[in-house]
C-alpha positions as CSV (number, residue, x, y, z in Angstrom):
1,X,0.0,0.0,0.0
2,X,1.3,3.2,-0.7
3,X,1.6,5.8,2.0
4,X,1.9,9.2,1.5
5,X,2.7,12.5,4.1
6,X,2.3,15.6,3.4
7,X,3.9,18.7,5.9
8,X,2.5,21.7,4.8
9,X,3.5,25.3,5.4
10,X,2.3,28.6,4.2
11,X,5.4,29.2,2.0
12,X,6.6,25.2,1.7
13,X,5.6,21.7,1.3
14,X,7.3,18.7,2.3
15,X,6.0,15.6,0.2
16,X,7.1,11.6,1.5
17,X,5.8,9.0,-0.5
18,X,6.6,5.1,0.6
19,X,5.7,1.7,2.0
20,X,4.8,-0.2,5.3
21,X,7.5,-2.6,5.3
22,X,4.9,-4.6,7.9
23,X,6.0,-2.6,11.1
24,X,2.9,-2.0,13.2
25,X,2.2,1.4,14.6
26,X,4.0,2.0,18.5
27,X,1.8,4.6,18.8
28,X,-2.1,3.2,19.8
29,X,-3.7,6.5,19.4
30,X,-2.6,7.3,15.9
31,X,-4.6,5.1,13.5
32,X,-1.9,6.1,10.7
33,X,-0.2,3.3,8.9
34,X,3.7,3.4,9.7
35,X,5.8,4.5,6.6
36,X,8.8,2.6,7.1
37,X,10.3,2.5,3.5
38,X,10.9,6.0,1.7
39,X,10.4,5.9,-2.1
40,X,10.0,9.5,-2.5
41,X,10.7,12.8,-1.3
42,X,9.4,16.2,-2.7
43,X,10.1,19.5,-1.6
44,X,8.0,22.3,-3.1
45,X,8.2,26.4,-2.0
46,X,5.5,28.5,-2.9
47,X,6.3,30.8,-5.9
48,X,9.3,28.8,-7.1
49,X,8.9,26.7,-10.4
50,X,12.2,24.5,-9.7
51,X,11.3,21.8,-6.7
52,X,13.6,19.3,-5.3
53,X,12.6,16.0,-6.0
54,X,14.6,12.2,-5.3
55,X,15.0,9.5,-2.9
56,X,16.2,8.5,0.7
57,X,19.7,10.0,0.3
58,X,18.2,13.9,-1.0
59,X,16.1,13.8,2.2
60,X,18.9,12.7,4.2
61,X,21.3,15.4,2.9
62,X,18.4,18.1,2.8
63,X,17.7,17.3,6.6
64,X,21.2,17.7,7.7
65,X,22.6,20.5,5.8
66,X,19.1,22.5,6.3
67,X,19.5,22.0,10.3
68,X,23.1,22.5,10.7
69,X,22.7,26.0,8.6
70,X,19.6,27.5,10.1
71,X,21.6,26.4,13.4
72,X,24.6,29.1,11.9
73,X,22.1,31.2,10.8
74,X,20.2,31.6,14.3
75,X,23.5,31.2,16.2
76,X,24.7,34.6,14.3
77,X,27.4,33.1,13.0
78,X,26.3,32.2,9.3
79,X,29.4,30.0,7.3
80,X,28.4,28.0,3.9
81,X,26.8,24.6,4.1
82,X,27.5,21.7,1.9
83,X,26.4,18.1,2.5
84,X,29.3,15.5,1.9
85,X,27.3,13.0,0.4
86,X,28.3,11.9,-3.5
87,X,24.8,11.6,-4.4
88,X,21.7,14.3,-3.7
89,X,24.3,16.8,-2.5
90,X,23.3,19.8,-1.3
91,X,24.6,23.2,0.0
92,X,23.6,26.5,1.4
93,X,24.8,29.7,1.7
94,X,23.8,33.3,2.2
95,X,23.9,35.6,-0.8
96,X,26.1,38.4,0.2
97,X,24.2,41.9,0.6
98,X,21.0,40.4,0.3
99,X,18.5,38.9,3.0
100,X,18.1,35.4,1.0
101,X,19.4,32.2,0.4
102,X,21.1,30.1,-1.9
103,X,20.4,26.5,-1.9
104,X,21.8,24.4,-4.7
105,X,20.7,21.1,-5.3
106,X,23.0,18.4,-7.0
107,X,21.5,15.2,-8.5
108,X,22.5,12.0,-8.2
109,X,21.8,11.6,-12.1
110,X,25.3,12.9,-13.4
111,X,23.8,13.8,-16.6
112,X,21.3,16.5,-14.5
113,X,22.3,20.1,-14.1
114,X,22.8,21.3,-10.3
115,X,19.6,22.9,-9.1
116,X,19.5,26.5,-7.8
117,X,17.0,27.8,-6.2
118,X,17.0,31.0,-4.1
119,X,14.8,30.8,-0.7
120,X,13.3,34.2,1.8
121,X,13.9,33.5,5.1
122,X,10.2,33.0,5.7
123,X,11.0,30.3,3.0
124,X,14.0,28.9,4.8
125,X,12.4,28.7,8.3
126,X,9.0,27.3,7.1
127,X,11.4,24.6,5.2
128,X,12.6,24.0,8.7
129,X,9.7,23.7,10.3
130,X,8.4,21.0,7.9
131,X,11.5,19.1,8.4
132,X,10.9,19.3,12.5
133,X,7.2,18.1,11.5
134,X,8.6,15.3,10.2
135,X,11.5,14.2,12.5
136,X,8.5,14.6,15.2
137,X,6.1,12.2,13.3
138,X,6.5,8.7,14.8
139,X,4.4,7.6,11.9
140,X,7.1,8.6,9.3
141,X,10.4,6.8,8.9
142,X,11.0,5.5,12.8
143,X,14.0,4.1,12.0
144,X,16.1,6.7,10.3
145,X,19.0,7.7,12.1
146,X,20.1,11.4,11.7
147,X,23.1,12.4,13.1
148,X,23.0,16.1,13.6
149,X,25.7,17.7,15.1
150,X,26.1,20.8,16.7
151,X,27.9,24.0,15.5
152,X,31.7,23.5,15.0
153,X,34.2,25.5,17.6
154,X,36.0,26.6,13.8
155,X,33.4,28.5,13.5
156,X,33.1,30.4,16.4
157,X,34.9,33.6,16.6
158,X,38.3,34.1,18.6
159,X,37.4,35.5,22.2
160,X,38.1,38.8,23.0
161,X,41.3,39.4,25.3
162,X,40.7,39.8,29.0
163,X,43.5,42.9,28.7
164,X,41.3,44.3,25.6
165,X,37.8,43.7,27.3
166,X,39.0,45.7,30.5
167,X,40.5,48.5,28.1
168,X,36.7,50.4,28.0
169,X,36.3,49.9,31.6
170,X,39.9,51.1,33.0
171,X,39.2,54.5,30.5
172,X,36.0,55.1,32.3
173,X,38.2,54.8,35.2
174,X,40.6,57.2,34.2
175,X,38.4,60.2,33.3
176,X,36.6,59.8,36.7
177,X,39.9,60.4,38.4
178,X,41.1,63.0,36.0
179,X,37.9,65.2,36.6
180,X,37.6,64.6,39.9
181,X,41.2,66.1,40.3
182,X,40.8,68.9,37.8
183,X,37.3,69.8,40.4
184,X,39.8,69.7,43.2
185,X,41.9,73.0,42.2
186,X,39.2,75.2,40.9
187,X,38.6,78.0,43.6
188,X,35.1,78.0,45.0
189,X,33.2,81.2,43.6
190,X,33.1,84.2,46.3
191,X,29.8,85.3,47.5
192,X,29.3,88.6,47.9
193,X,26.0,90.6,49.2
194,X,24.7,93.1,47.3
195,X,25.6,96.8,48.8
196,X,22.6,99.0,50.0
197,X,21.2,101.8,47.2
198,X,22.2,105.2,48.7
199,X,20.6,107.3,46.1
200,X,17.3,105.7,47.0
201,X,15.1,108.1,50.0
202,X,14.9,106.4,53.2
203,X,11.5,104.5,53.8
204,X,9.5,104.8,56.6
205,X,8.3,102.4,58.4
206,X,4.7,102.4,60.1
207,X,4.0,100.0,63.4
208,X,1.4,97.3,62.6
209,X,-1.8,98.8,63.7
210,X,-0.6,102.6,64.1
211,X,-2.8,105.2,61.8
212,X,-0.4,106.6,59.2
213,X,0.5,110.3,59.1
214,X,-0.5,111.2,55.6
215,X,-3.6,112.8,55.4
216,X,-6.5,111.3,53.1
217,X,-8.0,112.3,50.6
218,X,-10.6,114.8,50.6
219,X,-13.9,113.3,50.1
């Protein structure tokens, strides 16, 4: 009987077409049949004519170099990505200036070009979401092994000195003291108060209370 599963994402569509090589299902809640023998894989992105289409080793190679470059990619620390397989290879890399991919696509048919197709990031992560699908689906291919590895150390950049990391810090240092030495020997301003207006006739100065001496007006 053939089985077929399909992950579907806005932007990309991973297609597995295959047998049940008579393992029963481990899982009793899912009435699915088990897909235990790949015959096809198909990997379609929305808007994109070219599609990548072959057997057990293009899904192999497309699972492992897809997860170990979004892992660069996420990890800030992007580096091109080629599979090092002889048949189905395939390889990713960023295209310089530009917020896209490059994923090239090399048949196992020596007689077919190389495959080129360039991916959004919305394309790439929904390509890796499909792929999670289907690692997560106990239904699908429970016995493939995939050994994914995590990012290599060559990879990471060199750390930054202790001497040179403590460089901003001992500067901030520095000017504190500097200024607070420079505050040190300038003179405090003199304050001086402000000298009476001689010029000025003397006012007089009525008791609280007391009716003053200047006649009112006449009525």
């Amino acid at each position: 009987m053939n089985i077929q599963r399909q992950y579907n994402l806005p932007n990309c569509t991973l297609i597995l077409e295959g047998l049940n090589n008579n393992i029963s299902s481990t899982d009793s809640t899912d009435p699915r049949p088990v897909l235990s023998i790949l015959v096809n894989t198909e990997c379609r992105f929305m808007g994109i004519a070219n599609k990548l289409q072959g057997g057990s080793s293009l899904l192999e190679n497309l699972v492992k170099t897809v997860s170990e470059y979004a892992q660069g990619y996420l990890s800030g620390i992007p580096h091109p990505v080629q599979s090092q397989a002889e048949e189905d290879g395939i390889n990713i890399e960023r295209v310089s200036g530009q917020d896209v991919h490059r994923l090239i696509w090399h048949p196992s048919t020596q007689t077919d070009k190389p495959v080129e197709i360039i991916l959004t990031t919305v394309q790439l992560f929904d390509l890796v979401e499909a792929i999670d699908q289907f690692i997560a689906d106990s239904q699908t291919l429970p016995n493939l092994s995939l050994q994914l590895r995590p990012l290599s150390r060559r990879y990471r950049p060199p750390d930054e000195p202790l001497a040179q990391r403590a460089i901003p810090a001992t500067l901030g240092i520095a000017s504190l003291v500097v200024a607070g030495f420079a505050l040190f020997f300038i003179p405090s301003p003199e304050v001086k108060e402000p000298e009476p207006d001689l010029s000025a006739p003397p006012t007089e100065t009525v008791p609280l209370g007391q009716p003053s001496s200047e006649t009112p007006p006449q009525q």
